[in-house]
ChimeraX commands (.cxc) that place a marker at each C-alpha (Angstrom):
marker #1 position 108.92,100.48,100.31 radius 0.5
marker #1 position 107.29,101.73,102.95 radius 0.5
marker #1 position 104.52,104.44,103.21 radius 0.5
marker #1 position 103.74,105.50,106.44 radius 0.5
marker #1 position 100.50,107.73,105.52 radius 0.5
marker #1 position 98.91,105.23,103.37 radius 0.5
marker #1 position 95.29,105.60,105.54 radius 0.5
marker #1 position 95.35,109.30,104.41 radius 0.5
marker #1 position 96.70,108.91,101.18 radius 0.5
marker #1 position 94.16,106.12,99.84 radius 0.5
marker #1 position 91.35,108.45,101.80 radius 0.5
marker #1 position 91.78,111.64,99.91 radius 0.5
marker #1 position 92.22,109.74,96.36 radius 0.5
marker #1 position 88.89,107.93,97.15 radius 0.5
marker #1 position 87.29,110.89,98.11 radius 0.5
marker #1 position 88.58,113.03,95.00 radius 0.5
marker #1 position 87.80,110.04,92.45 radius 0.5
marker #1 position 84.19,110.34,94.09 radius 0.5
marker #1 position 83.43,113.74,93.71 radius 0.5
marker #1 position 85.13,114.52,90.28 radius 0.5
marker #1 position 82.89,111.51,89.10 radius 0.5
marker #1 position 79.57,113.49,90.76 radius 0.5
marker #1 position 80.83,116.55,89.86 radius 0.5
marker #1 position 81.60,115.88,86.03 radius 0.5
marker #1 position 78.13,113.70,85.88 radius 0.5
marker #1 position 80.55,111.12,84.37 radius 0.5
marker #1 position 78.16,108.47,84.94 radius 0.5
marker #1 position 75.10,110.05,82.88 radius 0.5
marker #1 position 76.87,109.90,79.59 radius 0.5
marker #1 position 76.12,106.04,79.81 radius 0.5
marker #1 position 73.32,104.10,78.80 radius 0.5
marker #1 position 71.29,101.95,81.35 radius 0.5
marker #1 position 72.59,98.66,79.52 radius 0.5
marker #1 position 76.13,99.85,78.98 radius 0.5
marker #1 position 76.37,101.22,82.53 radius 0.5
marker #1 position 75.30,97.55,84.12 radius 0.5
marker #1 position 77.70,95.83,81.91 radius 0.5
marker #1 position 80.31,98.06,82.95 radius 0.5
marker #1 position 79.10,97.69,86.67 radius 0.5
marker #1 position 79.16,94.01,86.25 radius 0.5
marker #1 position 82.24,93.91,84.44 radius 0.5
marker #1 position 83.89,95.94,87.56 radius 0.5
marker #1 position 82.79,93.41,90.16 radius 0.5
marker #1 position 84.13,90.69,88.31 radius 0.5
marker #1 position 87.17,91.93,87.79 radius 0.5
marker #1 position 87.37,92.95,91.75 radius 0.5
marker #1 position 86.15,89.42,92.83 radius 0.5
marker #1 position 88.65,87.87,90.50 radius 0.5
marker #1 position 91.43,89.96,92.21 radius 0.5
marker #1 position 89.95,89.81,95.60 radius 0.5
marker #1 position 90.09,85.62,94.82 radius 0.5
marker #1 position 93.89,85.38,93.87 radius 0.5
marker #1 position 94.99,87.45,96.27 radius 0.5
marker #1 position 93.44,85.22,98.91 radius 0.5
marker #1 position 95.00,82.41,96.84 radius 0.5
marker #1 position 98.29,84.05,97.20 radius 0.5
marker #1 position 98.08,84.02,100.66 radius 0.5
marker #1 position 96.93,80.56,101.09 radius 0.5
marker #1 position 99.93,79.64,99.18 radius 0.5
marker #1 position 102.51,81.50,101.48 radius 0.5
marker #1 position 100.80,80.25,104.57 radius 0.5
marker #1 position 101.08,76.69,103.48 radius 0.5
marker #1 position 104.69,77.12,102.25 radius 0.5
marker #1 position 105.72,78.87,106.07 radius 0.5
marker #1 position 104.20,76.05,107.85 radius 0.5
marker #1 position 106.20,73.03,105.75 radius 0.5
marker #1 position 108.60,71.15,108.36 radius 0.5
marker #1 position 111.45,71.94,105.98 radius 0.5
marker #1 position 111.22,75.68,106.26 radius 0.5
marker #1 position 110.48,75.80,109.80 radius 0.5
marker #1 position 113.89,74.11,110.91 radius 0.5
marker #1 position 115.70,76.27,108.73 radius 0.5
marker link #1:1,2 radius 0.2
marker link #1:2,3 radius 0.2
marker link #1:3,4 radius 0.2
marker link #1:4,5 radius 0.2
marker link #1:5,6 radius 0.2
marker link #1:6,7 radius 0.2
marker link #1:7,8 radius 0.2
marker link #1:8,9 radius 0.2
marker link #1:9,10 radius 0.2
marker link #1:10,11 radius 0.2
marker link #1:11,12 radius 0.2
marker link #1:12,13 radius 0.2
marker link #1:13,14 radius 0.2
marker link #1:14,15 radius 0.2
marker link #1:15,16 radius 0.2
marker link #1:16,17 radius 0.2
marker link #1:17,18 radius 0.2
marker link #1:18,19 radius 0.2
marker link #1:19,20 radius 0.2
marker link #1:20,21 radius 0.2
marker link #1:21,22 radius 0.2
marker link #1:22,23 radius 0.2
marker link #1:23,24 radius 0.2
marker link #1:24,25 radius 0.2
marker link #1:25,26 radius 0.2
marker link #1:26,27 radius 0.2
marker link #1:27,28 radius 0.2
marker link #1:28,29 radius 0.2
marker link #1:29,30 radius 0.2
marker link #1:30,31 radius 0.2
marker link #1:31,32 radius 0.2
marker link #1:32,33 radius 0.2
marker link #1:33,34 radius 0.2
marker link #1:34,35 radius 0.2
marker link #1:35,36 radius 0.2
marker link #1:36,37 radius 0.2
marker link #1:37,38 radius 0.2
marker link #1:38,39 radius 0.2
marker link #1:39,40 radius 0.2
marker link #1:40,41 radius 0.2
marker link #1:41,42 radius 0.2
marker link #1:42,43 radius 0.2
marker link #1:43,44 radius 0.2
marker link #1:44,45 radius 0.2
marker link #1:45,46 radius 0.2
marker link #1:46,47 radius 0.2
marker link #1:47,48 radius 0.2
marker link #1:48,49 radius 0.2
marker link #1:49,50 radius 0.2
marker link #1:50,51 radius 0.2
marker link #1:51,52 radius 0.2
marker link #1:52,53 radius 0.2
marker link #1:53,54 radius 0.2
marker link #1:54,55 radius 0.2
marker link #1:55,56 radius 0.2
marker link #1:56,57 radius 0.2
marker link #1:57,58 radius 0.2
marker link #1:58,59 radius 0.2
marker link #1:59,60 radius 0.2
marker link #1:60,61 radius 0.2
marker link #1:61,62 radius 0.2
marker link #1:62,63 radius 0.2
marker link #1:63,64 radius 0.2
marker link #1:64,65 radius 0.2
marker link #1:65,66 radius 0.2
marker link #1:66,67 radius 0.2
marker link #1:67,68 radius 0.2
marker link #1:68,69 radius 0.2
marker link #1:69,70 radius 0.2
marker link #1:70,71 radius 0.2
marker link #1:71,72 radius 0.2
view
């Protein structure tokens, strides 16, 4: 699948998720403590990600350069 106006696309549903979260004062209805754990439980989770997709990548880069696969 391809999507040609994914710049766009990922732009405006940033931008919307931004604003409805300052316009609803979502974050308010937290406590100090339960907003850092929830903070800290987000950047986990997006370094975790962030690490196995580079691990993913590593993988296929190793497997493409193998003699084997470059003669076929």
């Amino acid at each position: 699948m391809k999507i040609v106006y994914w710049k766009p696309i990922s732009l405006l549903l940033a931008t919307s998720s931004h604003i409805a979260i300052w316009y609803f004062n979502i974050l308010s209805r937290f406590q100090s403590d339960e907003l850092r754990g929830l903070m800290s439980d987000l950047f986990t989770s997006s370094i975790t990600l962030i690490g196995f997709i580079f691990a993913v990548i590593a993988i296929l880069v190793t497997i493409t350069e193998h003699s084997l696969i470059k003669i076929m």
